[in-house]
N, CA and C of each residue as an Amber inpcrd file, in Angstrom:
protein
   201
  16.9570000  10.8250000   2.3530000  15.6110000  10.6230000   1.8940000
  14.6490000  11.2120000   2.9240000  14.0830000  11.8340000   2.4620000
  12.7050000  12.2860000   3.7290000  11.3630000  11.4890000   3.8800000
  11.2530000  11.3070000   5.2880000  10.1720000  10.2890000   4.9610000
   8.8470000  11.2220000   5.2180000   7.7020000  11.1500000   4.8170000
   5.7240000  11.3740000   5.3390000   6.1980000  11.4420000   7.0260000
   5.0760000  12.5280000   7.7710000   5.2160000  11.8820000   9.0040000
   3.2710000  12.0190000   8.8400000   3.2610000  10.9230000   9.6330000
   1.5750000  10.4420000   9.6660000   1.3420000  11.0110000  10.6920000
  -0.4220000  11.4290000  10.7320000  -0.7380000  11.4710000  12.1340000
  -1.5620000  10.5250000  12.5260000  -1.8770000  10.2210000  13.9630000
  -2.0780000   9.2220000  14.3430000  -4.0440000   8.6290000  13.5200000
  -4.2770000   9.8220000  13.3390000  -5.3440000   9.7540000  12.4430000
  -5.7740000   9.0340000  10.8770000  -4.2990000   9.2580000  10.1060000
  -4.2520000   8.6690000   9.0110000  -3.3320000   7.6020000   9.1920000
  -2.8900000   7.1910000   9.9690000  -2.5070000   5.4460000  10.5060000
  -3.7750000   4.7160000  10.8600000  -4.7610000   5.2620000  11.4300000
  -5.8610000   4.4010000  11.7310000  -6.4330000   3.6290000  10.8910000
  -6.4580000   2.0380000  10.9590000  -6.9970000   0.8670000   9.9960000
  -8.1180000   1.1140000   9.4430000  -8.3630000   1.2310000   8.2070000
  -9.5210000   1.7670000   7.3840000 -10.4110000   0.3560000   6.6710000
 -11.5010000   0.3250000   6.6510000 -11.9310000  -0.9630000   5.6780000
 -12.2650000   0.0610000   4.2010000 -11.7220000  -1.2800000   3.3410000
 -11.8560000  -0.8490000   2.0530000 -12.3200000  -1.6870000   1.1540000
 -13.4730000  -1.8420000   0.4940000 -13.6090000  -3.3640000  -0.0500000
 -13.4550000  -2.6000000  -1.7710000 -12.5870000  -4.0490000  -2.2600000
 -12.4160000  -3.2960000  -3.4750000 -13.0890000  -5.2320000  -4.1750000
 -13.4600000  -5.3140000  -5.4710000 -13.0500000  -6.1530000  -6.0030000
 -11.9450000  -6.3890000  -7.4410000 -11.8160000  -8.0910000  -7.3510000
 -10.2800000  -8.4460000  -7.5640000 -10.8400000  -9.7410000  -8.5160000
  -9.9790000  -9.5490000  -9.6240000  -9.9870000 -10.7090000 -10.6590000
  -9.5550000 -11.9000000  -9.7820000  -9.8820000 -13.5240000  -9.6710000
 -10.0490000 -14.3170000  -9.2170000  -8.7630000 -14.8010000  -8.7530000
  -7.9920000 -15.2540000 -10.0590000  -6.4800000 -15.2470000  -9.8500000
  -5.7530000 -14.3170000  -9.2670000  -6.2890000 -13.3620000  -8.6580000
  -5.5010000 -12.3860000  -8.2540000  -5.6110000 -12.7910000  -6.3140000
  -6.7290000 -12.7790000  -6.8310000  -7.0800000 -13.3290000  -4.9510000
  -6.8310000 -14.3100000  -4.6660000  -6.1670000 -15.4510000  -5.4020000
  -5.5250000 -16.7290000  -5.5570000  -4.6010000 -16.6850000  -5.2190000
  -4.0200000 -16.3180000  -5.6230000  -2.6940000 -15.2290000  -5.9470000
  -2.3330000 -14.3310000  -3.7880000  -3.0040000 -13.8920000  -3.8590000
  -2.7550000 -13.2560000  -2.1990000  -3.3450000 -14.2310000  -1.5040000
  -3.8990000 -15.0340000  -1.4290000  -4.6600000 -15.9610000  -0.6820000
  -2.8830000 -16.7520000  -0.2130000  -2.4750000 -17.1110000  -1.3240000
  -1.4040000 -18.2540000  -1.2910000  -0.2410000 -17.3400000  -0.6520000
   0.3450000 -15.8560000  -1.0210000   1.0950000 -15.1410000  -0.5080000
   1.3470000 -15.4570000   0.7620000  -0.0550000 -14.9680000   1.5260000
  -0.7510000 -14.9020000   3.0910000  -0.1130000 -16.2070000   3.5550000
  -0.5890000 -17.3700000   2.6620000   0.1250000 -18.7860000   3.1590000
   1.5350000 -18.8860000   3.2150000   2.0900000 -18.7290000   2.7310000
   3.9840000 -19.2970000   2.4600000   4.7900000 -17.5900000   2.9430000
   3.7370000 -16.8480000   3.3120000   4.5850000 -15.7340000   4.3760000
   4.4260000 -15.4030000   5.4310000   3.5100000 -15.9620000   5.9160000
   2.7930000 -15.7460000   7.2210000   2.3080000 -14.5250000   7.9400000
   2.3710000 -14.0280000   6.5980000   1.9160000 -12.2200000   6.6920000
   0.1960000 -12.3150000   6.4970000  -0.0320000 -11.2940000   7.4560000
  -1.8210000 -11.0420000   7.0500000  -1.7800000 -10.5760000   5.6630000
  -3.1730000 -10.7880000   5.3030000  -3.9210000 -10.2970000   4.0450000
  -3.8560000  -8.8830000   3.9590000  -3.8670000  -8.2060000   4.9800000
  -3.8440000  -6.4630000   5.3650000  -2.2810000  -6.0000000   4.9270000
  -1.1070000  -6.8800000   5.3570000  -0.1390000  -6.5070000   5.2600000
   0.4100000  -6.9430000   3.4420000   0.2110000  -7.9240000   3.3340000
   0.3300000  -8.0240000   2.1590000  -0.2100000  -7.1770000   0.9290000
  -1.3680000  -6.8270000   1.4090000  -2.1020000  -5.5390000   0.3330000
  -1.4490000  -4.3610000   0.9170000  -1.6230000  -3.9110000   1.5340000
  -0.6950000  -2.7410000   2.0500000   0.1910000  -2.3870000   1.0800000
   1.3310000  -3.1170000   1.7860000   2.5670000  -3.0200000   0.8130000
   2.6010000  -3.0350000  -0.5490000   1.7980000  -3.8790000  -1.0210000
   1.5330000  -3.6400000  -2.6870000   0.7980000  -2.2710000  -3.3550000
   0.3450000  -1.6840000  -2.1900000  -0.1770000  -0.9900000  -2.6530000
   0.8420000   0.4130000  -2.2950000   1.1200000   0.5900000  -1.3900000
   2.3900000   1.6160000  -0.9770000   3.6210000   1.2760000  -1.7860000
   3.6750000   0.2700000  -2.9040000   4.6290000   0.3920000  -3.7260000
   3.9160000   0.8540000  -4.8970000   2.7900000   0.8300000  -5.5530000
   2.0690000   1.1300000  -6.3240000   2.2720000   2.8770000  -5.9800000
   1.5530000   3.0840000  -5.2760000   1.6810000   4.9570000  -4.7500000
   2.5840000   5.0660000  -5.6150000   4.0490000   4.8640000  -4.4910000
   5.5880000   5.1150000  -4.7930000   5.8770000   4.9720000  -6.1840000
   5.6530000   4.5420000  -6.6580000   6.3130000   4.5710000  -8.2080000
   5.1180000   4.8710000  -9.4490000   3.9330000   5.5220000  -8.9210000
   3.0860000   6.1910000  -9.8060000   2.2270000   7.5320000  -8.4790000
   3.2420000   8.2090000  -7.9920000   3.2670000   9.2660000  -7.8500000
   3.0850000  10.3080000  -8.4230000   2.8560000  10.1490000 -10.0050000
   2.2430000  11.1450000 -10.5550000   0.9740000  10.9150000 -10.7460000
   0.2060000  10.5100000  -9.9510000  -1.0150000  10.3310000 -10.4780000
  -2.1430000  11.1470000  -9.2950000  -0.9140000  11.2060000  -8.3270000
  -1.5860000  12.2380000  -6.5800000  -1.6870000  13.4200000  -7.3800000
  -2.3980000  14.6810000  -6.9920000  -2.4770000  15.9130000  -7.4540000
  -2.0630000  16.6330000  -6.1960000  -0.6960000  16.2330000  -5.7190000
  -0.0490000  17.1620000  -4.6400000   1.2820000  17.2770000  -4.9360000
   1.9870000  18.2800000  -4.5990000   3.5950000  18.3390000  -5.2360000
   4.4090000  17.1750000  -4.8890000   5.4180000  17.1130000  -5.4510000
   6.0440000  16.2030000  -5.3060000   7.3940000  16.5030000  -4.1820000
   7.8610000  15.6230000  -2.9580000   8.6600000  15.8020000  -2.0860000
   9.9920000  16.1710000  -2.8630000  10.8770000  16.4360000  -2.4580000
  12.1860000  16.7040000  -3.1330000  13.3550000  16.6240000  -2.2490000
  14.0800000  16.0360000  -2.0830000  15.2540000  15.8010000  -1.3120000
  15.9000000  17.2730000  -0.8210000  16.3310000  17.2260000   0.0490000
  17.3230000  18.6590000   0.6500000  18.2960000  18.5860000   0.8950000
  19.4410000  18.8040000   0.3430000  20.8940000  18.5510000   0.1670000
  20.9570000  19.2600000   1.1270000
């Protein structure tokens, strides 16, 4: 599998304010609680799985494995 390599530029913590149906922030509020994960990390990841599996929606080629 090949992974992105970042530069230290697009690792840098970005603020992003989005808004969120109520239950939804209910919903990560309680996550944050019973995982002891930040609010940052928890959106993160939901959202870097979101990317990942609607990758067609970037307008850049798509990676391709190299046997």
């Amino acid at each position: 599998m090949m992974k992105k390599v970042f530069t230290a530029e697009e690792l840098a913590p970005t603020q992003f304010t989005v808004t969120l149906k109520s239950h939804i922030v209910r919903d990560l509020k309680e996550m944050e609680h019973n995982s002891k994960q930040s609010m940052d990390e928890i959106v993160t990841k939901a959202l870097k799985m979101f990317i990942a599996t609607h990758s067609d929606y970037l307008s850049r080629p798509k990676l391709t494995q190299q046997s």
